[in-house]
VOFIKOL-852753 format. One record per residue (C-alpha): residue in one letter; chain; z, x, y. Coordinates in steps of 0.1 Angstrom, whole numbers, plus 5000, padded with zeros to 4 digits. Example, Ala and Ser with C-alpha at 12.3 -4.5 7.8 and 13.67 -1.06 7.14 Angstrom:
residues 2
{'A', 'A', {5078, 5123, 4955}}
{'S', 'A', {5071, 5137, 4989}}
This chain:
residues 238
{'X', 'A', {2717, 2704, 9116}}
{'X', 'A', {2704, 2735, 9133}}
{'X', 'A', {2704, 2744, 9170}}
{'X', 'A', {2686, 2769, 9191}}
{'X', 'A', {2712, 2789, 9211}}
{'X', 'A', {2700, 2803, 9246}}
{'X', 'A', {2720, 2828, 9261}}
{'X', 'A', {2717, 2825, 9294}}
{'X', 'A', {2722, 2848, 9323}}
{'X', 'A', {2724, 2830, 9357}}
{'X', 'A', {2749, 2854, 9378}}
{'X', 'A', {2752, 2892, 9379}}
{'X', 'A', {2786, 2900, 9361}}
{'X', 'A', {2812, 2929, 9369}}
{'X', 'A', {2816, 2961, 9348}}
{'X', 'A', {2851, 2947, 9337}}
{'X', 'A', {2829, 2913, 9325}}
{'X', 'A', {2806, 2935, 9306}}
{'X', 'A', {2828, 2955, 9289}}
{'X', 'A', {2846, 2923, 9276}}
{'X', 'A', {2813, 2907, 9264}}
{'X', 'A', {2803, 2938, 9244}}
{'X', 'A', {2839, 2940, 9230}}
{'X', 'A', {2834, 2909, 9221}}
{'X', 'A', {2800, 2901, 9210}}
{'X', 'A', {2807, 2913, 9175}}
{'X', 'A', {2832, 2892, 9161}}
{'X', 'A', {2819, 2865, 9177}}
{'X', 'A', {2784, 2877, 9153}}
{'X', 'A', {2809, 2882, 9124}}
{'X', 'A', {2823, 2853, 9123}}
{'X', 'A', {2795, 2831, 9123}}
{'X', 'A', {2773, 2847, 9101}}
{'X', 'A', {2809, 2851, 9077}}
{'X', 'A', {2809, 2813, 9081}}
{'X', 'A', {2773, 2808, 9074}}
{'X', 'A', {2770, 2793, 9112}}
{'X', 'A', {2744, 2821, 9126}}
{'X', 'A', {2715, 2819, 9107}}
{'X', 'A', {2701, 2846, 9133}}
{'X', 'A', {2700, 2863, 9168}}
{'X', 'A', {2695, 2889, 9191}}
{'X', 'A', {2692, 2899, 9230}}
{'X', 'A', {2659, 2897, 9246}}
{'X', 'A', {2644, 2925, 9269}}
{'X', 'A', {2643, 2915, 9305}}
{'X', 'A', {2624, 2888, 9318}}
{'X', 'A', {2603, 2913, 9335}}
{'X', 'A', {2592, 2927, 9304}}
{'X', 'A', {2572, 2892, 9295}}
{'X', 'A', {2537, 2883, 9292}}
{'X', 'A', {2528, 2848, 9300}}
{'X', 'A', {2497, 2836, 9281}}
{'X', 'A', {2474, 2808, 9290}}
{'X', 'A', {2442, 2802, 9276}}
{'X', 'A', {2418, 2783, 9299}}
{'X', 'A', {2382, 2774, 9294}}
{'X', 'A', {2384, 2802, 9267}}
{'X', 'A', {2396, 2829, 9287}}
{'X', 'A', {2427, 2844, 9280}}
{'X', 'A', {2447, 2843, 9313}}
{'X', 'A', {2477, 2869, 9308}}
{'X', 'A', {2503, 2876, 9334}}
{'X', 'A', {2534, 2895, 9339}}
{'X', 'A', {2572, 2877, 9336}}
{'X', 'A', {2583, 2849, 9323}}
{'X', 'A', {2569, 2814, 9327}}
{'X', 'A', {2602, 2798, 9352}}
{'X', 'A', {2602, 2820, 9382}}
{'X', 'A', {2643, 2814, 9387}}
{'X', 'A', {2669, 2840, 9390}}
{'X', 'A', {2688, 2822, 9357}}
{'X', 'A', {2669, 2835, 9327}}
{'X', 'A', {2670, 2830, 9286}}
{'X', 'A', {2684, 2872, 9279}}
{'X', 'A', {2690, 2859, 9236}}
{'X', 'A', {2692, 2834, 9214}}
{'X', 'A', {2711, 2826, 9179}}
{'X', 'A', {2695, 2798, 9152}}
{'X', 'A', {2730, 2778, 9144}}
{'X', 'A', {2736, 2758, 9117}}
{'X', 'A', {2767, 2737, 9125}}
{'X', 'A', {2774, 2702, 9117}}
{'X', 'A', {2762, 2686, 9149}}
{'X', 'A', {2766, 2689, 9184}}
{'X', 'A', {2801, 2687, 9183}}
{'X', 'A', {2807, 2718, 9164}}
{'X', 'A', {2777, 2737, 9181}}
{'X', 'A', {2795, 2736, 9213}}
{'X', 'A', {2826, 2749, 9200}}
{'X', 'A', {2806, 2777, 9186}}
{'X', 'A', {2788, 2783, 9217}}
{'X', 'A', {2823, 2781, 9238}}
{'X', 'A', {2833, 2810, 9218}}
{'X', 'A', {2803, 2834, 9225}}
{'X', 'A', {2815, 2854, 9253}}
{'X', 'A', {2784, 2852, 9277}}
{'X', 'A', {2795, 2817, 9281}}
{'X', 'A', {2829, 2827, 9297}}
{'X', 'A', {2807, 2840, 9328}}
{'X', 'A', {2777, 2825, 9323}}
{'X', 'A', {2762, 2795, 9305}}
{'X', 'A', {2748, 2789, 9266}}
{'X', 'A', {2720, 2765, 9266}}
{'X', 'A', {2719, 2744, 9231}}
{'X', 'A', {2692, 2725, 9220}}
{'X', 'A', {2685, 2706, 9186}}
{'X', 'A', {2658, 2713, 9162}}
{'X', 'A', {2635, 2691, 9156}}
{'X', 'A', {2615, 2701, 9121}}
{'X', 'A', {2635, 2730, 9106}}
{'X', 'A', {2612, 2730, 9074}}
{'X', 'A', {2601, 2766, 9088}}
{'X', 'A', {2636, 2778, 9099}}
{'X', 'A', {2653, 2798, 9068}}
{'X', 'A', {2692, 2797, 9060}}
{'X', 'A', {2694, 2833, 9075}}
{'X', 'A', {2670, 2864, 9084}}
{'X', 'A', {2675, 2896, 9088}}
{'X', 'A', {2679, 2904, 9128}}
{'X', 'A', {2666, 2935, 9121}}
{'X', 'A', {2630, 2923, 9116}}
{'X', 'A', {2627, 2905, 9148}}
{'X', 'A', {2601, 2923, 9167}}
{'X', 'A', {2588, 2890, 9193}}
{'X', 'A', {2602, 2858, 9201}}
{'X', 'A', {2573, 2832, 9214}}
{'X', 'A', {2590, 2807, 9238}}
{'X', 'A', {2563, 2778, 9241}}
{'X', 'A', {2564, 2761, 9273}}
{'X', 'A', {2553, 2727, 9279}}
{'X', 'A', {2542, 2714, 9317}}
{'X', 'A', {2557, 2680, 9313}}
{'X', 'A', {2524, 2666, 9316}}
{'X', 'A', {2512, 2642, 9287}}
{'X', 'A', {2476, 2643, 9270}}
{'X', 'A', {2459, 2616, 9258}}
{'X', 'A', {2466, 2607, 9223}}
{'X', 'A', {2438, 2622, 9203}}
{'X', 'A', {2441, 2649, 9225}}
{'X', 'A', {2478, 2653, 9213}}
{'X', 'A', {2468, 2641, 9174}}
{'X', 'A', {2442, 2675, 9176}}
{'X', 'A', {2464, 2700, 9191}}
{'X', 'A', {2493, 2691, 9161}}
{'X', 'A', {2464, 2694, 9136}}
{'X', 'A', {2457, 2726, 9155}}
{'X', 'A', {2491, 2739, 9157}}
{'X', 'A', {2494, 2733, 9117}}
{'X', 'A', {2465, 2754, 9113}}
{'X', 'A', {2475, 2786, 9132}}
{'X', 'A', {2511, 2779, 9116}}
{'X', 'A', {2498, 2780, 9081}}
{'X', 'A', {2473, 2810, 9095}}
{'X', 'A', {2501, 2833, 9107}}
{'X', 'A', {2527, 2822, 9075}}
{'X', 'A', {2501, 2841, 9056}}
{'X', 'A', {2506, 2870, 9075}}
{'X', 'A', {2543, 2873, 9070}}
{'X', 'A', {2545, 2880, 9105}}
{'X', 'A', {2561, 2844, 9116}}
{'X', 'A', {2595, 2843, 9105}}
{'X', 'A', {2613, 2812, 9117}}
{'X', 'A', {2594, 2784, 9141}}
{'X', 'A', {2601, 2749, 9154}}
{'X', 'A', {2602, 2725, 9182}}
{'X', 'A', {2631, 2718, 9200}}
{'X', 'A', {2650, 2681, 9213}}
{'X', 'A', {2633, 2671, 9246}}
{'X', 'A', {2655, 2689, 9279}}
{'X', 'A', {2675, 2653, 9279}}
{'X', 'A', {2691, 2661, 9246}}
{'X', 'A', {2702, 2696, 9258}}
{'X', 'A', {2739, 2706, 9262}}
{'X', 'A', {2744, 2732, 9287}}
{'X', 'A', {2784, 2750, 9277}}
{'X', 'A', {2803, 2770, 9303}}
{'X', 'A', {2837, 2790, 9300}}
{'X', 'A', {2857, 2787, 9329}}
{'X', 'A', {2897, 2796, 9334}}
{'X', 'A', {2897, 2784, 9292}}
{'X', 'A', {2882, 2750, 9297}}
{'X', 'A', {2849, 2746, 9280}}
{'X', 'A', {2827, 2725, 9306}}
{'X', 'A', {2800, 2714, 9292}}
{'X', 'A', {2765, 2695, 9309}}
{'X', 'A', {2741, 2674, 9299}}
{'X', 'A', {2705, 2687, 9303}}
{'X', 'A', {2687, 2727, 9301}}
{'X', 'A', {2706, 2755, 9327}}
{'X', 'A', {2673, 2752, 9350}}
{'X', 'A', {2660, 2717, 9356}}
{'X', 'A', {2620, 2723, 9363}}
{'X', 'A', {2589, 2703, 9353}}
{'X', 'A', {2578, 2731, 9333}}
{'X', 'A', {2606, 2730, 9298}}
{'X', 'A', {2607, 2749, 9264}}
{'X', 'A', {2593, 2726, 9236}}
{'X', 'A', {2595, 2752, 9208}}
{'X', 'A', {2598, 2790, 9196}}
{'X', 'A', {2585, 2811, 9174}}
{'X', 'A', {2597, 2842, 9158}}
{'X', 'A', {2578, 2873, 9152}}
{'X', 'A', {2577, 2906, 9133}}
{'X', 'A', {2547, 2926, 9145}}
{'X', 'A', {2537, 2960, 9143}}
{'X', 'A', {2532, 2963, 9189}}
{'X', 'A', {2538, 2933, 9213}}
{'X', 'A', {2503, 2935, 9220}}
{'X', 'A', {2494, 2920, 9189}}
{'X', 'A', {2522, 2895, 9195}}
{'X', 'A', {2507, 2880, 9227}}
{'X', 'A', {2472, 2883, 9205}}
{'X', 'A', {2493, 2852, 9182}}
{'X', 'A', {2504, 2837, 9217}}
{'X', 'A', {2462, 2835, 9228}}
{'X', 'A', {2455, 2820, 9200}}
{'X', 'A', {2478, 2792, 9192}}
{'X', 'A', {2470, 2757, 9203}}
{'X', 'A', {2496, 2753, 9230}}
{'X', 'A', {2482, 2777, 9252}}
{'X', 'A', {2452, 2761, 9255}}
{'X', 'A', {2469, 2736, 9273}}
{'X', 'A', {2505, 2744, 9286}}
{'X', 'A', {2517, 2781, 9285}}
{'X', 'A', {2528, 2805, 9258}}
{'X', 'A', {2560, 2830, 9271}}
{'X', 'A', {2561, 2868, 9248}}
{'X', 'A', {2596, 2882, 9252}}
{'X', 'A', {2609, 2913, 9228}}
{'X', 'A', {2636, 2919, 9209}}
{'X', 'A', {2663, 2946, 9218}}
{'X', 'A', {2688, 2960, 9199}}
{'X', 'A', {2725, 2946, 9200}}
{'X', 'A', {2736, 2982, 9197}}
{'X', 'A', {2716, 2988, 9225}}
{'X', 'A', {2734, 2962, 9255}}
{'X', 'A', {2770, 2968, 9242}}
């Protein structure tokens, strides 16, 4: 069973905090990927740093930041394969971000386009595609999967999507925390909002530019909104 792992930021942490977290971010990577756990992963530039992409009445509506205006924000993600929950959360427990601030797991619904590993190095983009909550009629809904199937098989051809999938609706998230060596762990996503992740892509391009270009054209954006975050070295945060 895989999961989509969000690391998630939701307080500021001390110097002390840090320096335990990048001290300890690489076993915790060594380990998993030793025990064929992480299929993948890597931090995320700042929240400020995203595009937000909407297409409405065929205009491209791009704006700066993410697409949840909160002060808790996704800043990486891992693919896990694990077992089930159960063992997912005693993965996440383990990741050192969650001793200060949360991991956010959610399952994966269709993992026919999520590999048993990739390379972190070619992660360029990640495509966080965000859903309003609001449901459309059902041929509406049977066109945009038709439509989503076409830009997926469209960008597979360019080698530039390397992993993609929806995710578990927010009620089947698991939120894990860290605190004095108890693992607390809540049901539901870190921010409860109307506006929820439904999926991700990831994305080896050549500039961001031409990854929000991807984000404008597929389906989803049409309709809900499309979040462009990139990829930053682990090197470069320890």
């Amino acid at each position: 069973m895989k999961f989509l792992q969000l690391v998630c930021i939701e307080q500021e942490t001390t110097d002390a905090q840090n320096e335990i977290m990048a001290r300890e971010i690489f076993p915790w990577v060594e380990d998993t990927v030793a025990r064929r756990i992480n299929i993948t992963g890597k931090p995320l530039a700042p929240p400020s740093t995203a595009k937000t992409v909407r297409v409405r009445d065929r205009d491209k509506l791009i704006s700066d930041g993410p697409f949840a205006a909160t002060k808790e924000f996704i800043g990486g993600f891992d693919l896990l394969e694990c077992e089930g929950m159960e063992e997912a959360i005693e993965v996440a427990a383990k990741h050192p971000v969650a001793w200060f601030n949360a991991i956010e797991l959610r399952p994966i619904i269709d993992d026919a386009y999520v590999p048993h590993f990739i390379d972190p190095s070619r992660l360029q983009q990640m495509l966080l595609v965000c859903i309003n909550g609001a449901a459309e009629a059902p041929e509406v809904e049977d066109q945009i999967m038709r439509d989503c199937e076409a830009w997926r098989d469209e960008i597979q051809a360019t080698g530039v999507r390397l992993a993609g999938a929806p995710v578990a609706a927010p009620s089947e998230a698991k939120t894990v925390r860290v605190r004095g060596g108890e693992t607390l762990v809540s049901d539901g996503p870190l921010v409860q909002a109307e506006e929820f992740l439904g999926g991700f892509d990831l994305l080896s391009c050549e500039t961001f530019e031409e990854a929000v270009s991807w984000a404008a054209k597929h389906p989803i954006a049409r309709f809900h909104t499309i979040e462009v975050r990139k990829f930053v070295d682990l090197a470069s945060v320890a």
